[in-house]
C-alpha positions as CSV (number, residue, x, y, z in Angstrom):
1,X,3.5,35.6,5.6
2,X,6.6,36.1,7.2
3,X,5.2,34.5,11.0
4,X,4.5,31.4,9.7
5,X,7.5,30.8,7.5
6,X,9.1,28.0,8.7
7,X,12.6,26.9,6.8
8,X,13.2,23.6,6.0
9,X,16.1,23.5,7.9
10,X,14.1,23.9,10.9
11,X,13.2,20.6,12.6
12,X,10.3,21.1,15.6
13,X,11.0,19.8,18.7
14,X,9.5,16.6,19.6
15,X,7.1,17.7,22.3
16,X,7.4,16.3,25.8
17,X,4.9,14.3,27.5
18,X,2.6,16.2,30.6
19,X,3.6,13.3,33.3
20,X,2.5,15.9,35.6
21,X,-1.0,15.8,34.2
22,X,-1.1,12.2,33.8
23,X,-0.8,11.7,37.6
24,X,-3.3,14.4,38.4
25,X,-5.9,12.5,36.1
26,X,-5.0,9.5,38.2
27,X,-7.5,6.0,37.7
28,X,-9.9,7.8,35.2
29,X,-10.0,7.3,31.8
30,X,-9.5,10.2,29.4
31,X,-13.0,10.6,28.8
32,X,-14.5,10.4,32.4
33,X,-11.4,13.0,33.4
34,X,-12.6,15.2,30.3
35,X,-16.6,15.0,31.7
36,X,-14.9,16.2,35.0
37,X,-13.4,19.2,33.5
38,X,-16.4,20.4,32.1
39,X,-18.2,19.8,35.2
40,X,-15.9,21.8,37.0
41,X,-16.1,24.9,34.2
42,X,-19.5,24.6,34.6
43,X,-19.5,25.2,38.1
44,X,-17.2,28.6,37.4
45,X,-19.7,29.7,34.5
46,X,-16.8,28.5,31.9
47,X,-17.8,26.3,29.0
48,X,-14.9,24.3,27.4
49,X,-15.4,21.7,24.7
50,X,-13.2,19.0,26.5
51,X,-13.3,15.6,25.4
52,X,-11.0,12.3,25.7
53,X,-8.5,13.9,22.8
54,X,-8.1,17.1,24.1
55,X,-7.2,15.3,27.1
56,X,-4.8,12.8,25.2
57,X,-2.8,15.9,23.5
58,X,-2.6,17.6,26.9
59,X,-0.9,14.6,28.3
60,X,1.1,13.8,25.2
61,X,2.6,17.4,25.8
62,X,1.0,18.9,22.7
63,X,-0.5,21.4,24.3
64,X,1.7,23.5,26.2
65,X,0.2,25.9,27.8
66,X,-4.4,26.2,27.6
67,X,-6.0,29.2,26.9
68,X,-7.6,31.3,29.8
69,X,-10.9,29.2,30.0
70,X,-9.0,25.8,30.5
71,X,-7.1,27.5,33.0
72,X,-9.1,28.9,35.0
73,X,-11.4,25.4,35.3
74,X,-7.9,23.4,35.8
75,X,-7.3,26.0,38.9
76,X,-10.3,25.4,39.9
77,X,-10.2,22.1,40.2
78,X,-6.9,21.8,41.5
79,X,-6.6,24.8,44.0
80,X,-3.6,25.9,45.6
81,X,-1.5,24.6,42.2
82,X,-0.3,27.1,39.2
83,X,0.1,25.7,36.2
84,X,3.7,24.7,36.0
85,X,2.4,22.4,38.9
86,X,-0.2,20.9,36.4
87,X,3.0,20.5,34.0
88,X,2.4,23.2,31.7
89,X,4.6,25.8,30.6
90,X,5.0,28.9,31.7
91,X,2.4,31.7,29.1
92,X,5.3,33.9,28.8
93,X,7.6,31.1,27.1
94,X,4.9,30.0,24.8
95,X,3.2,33.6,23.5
96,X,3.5,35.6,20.7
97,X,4.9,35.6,17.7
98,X,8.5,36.2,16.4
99,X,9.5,39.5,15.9
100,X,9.1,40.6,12.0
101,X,10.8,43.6,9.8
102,X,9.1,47.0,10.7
103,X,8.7,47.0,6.9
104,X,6.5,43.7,6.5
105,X,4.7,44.5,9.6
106,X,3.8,48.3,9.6
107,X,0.2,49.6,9.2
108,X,-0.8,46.3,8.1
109,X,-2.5,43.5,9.5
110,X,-2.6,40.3,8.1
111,X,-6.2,38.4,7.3
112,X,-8.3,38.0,11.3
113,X,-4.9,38.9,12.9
114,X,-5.5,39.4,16.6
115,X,-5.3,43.3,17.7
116,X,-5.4,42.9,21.3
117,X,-4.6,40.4,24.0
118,X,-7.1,37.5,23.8
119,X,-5.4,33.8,23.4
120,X,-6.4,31.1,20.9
121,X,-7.8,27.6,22.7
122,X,-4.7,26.5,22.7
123,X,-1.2,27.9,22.9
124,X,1.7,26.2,21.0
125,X,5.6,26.4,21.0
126,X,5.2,25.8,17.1
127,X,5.0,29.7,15.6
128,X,3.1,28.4,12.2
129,X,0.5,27.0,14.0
130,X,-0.1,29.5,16.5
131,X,-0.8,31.5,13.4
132,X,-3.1,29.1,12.3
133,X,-5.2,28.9,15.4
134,X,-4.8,32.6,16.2
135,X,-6.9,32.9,12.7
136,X,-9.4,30.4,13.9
137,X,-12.5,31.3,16.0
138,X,-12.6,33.7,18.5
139,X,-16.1,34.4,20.9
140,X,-17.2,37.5,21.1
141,X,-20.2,39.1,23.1
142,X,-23.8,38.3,21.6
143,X,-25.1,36.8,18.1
144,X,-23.7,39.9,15.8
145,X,-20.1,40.1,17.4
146,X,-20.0,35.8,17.3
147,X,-21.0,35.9,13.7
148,X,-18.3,38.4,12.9
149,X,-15.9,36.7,14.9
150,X,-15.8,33.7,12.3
151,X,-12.7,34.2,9.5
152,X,-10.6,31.7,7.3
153,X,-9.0,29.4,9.4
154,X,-5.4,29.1,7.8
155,X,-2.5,29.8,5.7
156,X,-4.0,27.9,2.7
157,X,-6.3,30.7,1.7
158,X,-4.0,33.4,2.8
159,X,-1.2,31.9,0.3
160,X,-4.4,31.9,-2.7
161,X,-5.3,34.9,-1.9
162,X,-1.4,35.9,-2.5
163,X,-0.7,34.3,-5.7
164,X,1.6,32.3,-3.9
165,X,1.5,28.5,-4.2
166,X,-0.6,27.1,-1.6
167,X,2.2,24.6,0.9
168,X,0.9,21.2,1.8
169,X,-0.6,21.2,5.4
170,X,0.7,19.8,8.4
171,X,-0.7,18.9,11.7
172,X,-1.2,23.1,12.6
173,X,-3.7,23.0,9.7
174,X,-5.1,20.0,11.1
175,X,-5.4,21.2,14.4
176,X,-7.3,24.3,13.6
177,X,-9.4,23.0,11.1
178,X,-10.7,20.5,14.3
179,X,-10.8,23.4,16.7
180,X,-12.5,25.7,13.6
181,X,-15.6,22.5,13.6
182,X,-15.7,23.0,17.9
183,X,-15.8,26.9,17.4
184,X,-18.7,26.6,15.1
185,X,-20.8,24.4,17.2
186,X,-19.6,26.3,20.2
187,X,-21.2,29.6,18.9
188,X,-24.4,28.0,17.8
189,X,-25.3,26.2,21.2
190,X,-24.6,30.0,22.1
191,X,-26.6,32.0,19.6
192,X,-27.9,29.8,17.0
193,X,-27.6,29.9,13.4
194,X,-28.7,32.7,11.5
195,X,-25.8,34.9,12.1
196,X,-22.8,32.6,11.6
197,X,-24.4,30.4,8.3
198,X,-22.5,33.2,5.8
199,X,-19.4,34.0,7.6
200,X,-18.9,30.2,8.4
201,X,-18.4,29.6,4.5
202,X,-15.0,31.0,4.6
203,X,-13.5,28.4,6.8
204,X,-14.7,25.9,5.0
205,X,-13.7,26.9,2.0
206,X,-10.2,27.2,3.4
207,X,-10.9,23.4,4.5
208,X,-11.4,22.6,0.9
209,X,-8.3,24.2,-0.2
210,X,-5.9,22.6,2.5
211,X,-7.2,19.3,0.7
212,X,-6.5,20.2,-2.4
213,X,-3.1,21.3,-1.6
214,X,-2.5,17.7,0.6
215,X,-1.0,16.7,3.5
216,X,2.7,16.1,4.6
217,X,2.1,12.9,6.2
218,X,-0.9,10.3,5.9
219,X,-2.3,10.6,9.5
220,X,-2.3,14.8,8.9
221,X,-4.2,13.5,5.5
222,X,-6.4,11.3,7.5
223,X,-7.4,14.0,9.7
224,X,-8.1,16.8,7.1
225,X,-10.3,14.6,5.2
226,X,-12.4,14.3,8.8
227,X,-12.0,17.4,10.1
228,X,-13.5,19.0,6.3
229,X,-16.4,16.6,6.6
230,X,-17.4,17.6,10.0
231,X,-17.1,20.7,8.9
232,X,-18.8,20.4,6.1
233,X,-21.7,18.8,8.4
234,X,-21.4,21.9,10.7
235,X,-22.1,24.3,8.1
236,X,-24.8,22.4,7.1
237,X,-26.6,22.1,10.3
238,X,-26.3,26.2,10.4
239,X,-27.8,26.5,7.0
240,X,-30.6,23.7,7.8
241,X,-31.6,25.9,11.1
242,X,-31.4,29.1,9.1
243,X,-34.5,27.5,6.9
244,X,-31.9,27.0,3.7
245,X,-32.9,23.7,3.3
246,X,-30.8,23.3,-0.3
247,X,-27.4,24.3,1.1
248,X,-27.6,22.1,4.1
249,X,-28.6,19.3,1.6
250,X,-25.9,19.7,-0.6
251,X,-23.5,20.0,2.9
252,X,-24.3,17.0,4.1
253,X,-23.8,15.3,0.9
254,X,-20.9,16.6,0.6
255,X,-19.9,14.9,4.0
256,X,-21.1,11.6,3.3
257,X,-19.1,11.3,-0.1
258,X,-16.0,12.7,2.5
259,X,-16.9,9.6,4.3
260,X,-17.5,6.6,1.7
261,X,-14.4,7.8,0.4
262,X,-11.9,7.5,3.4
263,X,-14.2,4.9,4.9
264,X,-15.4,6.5,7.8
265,X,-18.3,5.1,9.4
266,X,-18.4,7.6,12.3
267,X,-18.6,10.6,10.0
268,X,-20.6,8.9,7.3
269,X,-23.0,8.2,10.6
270,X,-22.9,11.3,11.5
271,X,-23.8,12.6,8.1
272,X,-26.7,10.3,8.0
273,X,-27.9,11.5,11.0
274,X,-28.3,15.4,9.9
275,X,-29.7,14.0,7.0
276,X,-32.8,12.1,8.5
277,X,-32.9,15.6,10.6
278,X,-33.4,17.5,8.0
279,X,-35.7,15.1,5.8
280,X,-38.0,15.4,8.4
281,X,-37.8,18.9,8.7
282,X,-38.0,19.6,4.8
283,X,-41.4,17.4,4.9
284,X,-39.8,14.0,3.7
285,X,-40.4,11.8,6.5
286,X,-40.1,8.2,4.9
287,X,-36.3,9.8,3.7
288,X,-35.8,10.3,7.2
289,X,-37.0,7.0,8.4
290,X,-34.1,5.8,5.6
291,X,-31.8,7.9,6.1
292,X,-32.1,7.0,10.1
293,X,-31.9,3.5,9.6
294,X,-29.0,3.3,7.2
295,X,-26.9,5.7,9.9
296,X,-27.8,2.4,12.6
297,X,-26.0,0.2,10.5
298,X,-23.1,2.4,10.0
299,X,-23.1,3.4,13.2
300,X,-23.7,-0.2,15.3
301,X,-20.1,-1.2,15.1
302,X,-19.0,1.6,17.0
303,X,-19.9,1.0,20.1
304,X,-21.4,4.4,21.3
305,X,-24.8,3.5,23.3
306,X,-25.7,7.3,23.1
307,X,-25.4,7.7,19.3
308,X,-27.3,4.6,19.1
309,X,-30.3,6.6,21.2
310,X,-29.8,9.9,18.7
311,X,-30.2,7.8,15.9
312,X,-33.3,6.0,16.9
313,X,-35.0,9.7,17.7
314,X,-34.1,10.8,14.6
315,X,-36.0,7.7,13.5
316,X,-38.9,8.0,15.7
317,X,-39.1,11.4,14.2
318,X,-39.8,10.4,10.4
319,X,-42.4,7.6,11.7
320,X,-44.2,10.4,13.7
321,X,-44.1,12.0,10.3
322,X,-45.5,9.3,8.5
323,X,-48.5,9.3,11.4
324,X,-46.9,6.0,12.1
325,X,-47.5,5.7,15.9
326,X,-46.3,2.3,16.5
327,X,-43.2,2.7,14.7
328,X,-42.4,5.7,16.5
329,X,-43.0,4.3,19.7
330,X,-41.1,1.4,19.0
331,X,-38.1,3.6,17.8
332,X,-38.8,5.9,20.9
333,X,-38.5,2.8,23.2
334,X,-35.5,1.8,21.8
335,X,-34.0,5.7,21.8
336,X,-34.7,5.3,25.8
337,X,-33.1,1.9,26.3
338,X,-29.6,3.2,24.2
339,X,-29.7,6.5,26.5
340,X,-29.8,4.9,29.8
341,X,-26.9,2.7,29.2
342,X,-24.9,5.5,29.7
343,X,-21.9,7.3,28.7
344,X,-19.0,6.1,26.5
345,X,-15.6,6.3,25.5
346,X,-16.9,5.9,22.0
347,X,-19.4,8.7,22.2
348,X,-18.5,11.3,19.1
349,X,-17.6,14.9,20.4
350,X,-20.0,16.5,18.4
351,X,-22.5,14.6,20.9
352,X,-21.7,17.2,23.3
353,X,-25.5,18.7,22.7
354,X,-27.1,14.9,23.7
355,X,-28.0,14.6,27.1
356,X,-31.7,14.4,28.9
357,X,-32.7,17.7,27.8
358,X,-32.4,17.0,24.1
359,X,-33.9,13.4,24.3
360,X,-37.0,15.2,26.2
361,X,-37.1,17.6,23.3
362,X,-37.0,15.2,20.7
363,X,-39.3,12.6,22.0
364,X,-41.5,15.9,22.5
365,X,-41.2,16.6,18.9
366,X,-42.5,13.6,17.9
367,X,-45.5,13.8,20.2
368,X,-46.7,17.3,18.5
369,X,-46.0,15.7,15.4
370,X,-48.6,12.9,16.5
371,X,-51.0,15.7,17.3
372,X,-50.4,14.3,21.2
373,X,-50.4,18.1,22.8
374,X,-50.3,17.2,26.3
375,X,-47.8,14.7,26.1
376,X,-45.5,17.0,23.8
377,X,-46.0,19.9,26.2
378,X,-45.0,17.5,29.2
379,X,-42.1,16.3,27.2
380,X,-41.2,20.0,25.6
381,X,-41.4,21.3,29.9
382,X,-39.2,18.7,31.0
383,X,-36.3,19.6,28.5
384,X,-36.3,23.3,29.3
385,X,-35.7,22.4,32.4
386,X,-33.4,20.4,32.3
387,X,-31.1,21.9,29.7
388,X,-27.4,23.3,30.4
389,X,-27.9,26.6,30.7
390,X,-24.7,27.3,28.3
391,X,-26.7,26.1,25.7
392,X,-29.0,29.4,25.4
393,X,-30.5,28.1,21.8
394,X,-31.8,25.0,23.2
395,X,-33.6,26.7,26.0
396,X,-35.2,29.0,23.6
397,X,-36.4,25.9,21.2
398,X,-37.5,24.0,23.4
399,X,-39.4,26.7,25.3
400,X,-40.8,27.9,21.8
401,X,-42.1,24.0,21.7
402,X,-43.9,24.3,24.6
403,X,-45.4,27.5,23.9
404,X,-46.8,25.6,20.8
405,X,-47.9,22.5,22.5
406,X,-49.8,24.4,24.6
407,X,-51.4,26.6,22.7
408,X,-52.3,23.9,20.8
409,X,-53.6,21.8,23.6
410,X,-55.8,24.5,24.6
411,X,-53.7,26.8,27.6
412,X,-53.1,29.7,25.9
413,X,-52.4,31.9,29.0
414,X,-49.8,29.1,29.6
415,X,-48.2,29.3,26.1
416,X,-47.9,33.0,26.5
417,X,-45.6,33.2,28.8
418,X,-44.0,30.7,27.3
419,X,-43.3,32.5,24.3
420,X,-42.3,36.0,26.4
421,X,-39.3,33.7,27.7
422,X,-38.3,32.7,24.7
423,X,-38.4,36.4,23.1
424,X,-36.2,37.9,25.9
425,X,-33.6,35.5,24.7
426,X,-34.2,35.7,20.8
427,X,-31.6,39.0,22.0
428,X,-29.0,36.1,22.4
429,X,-30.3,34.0,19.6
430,X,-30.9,34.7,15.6
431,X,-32.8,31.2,14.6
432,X,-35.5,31.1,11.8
433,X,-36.6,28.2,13.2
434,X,-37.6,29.0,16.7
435,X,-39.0,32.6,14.8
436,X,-40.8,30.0,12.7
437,X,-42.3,28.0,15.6
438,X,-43.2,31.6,17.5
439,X,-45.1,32.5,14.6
440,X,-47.1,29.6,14.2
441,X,-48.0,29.9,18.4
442,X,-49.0,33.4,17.4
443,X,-51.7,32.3,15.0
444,X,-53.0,29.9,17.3
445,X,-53.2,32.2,19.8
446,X,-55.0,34.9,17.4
447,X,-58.3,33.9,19.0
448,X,-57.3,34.3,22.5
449,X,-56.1,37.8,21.9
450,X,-58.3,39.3,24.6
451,X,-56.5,37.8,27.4
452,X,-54.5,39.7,29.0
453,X,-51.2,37.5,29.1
454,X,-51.7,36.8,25.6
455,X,-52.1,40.1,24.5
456,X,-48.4,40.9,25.9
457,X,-47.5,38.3,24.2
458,X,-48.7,39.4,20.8
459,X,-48.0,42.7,20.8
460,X,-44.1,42.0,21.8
461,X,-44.0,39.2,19.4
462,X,-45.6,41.8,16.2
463,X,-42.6,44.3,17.1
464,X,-40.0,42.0,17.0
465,X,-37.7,41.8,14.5
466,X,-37.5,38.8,12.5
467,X,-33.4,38.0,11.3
468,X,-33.6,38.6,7.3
């Protein structure tokens, strides 16, 4: 592709640091700066996946201009500045693309080429990778228009595709291979995982191929190898809450070998950690207790309280599975104690999802597992409640687990209504699992069919239509 050619007589420009945004950030560290900024989108309806690095590459001048999210929460929470004030750059110097040949360009369109005006996350002065991220993921309105939003990611499988020998990557591969993982996890907290599982495979297969094609430096290497195994772990997670157990299996294992490999013990603890998920889910509960426990040792070094807390849930979880009540208590107690230390600098970004809401939900997991109704329905309430609204699938599980735990527990005018809020958002969300849960709560509710509330309920439920 003729964009992204770059000759090797031509040397980048060192990038200059954001001084400007260094002094604006002022006596906070990256990370509690980067929990302000998504504070403030939240306060403008934005959502931005901001974290300590995104902060760091600001700062270190790598990014020179944000996309229209960050910059309408950085003008928010900075008013009366522009963004030259915040050190950026101007759009117009950093847009586009260079001007090609008529004849290369005309009534073509190269592979998830933008066709009208919406930016990338970020906006670079280095042409090859604003081609790079241009390709990567781009939100669109609603389940079916996120799914097809989701294309390769990169030049790698453009230059297959081609014939043409596949160049070694360099940090713009590396960069939208990292944003391609955010994108993913982005879309799912949107609309959950039934849509995006196929169309996601592309991306990672275009991972794949920038390792196999290496790196041009060993920190760009470094960074592929991660960025592929949280991706790889992504995927996964979509096919696990899609109900294809196998593939998100295989995933996962495909990250943890990513991670004994290059030796690290935040991805292999990560991997772990979907792993004792899905064990319990796939009915393998003392895997999960394994799998849990092995991810604590891997994980104990690092110094992130708030992992420390996931991992023990997911824990707590296989011992609930075993019918193990102490041991899930214990594991439970232990998930409380890790949470309420606090935030860290050492919390992983893919912890974005972890707050109150998702410890109620899990904790209320393990109660319904327990055959504890009231207590899981107390727990399940608690989470709905208290979750981001951003993160649309999570309302509707946990909603769909309280629906359950109450018709379970013997409310099943309750649990109705419960499950009529989660089916006005399963518009929004494409999950087999929270179909799954719905149609258990149906069964239950069978009985009760004569009640009025529960009738709704089970008539809008029967002319649903589940995602194939």
């Amino acid at each position: 592709m003729a964009s992204s050619m770059v000759t090797s007589s031509q040397s980048p420009t060192p990038p200059q640091r954001n001084l400007a945004f260094r002094r604006l950030r002022g006596q906070r560290s990256p990370a509690e700066f980067a929990a302000a900024v998504r504070r403030a989108a939240r306060e403008i309806g934005e959502r931005v996946s901001c974290d300590a690095r995104y902060v760091g590459r600001v700062e270190a001048g790598e990014i020179r201009c944000p996309n229209y999210a960050y910059e309408r929460v950085f003008l928010h929470m900075f008013p009366g500045r522009k963004l030259t004030d915040l050190g950026f750059a101007p759009r117009a110097s950093v847009r586009g693309r260079r001007a090609r040949p008529a004849s290369e360009t005309e009534g073509t369109y190269e592979p998830y080429d933008t066709q009208d005006t919406q930016d990338p996350d970020e906006t670079y002065d280095n042409y090859e990778e604003s081609d790079v991220l241009r390709r990567a993921f781009m939100t669109g309105g609603g389940a079916t228009a996120a799914a097809a939003s989701l294309g390769p990611l990169g030049l790698a499988v453009d230059a297959t595709a081609a014939g043409r020998p596949v160049r070694r990557a360099g940090t713009g591969e590396a960069g939208a291979l990292e944003e391609a993982v955010r994108r993913i996890r982005l879309l799912d907290d949107r609309h959950g995982a039934d849509g995006l599982y196929r169309r996601a495979a592309a991306p990672l297969r275009a991972a794949y191929a920038l390792l196999d094609a290496g790196a041009t430096r060993q920190t760009t290497a470094d960074r592929l190898l991660s960025g592929a195994g949280e991706l790889a772990i992504s995927v996964g997670w979509l096919a696990h809450d899609s109900g294809r157990f196998d593939d998100a299996r295989s995933h996962y294992a495909e990250a943890l070998a990513t991670a004994r490999v290059t030796g690290d013990d935040a991805l292999e603890a990560h991997a772990f950690c979907n792993t004792a998920f899905l064990a319990r889910d796939a009915g393998r509960p003392r895997e999960a207790v394994r799998a849990a426990q092995a991810a604590q040792r891997v994980a104990r070094p690092l110094g992130s309280p708030r992992l420390m807390s996931l991992l023990a849930l997911r824990e707590a979880g296989g011992w609930a599975g075993l019918a193990d009540r102490t041991g899930c208590e214990q594991a439970l107690a232990r998930a409380q104690a890790f949470f309420e230390r606090g935030l860290s600098d050492a919390d992983p970004e893919w912890m974005s999802f972890y707050g109150e809401a998702e410890l109620e939900g899990l904790e209320a997991q393990c109660w319904s597992t327990l055959g504890d109704w009231r207590r899981a329905a107390r727990h399940a309430g608690r989470a709905a409640d208290l979750q981001d609204p951003h993160f649309t699938r999570n309302i509707a599980l946990y909603t769909a687990e309280l629906a359950d735990d109450l018709a379970r527990g013997g409310h099943p005018d309750e649990s109705a209504a419960a499950g009529l809020r989660v089916l006005e958002l399963l518009g929004e969300v494409q999950s087999s699992r929270i179909q799954t849960m719905l149609a258990g709560t149906a069964r239950v509710l069978l009985p009760h069919r004569r009640a009025a509330g529960v009738s709704a309920f089970l008539e809008r439920h029967a002319s649903t239509p589940r995602t194939a």
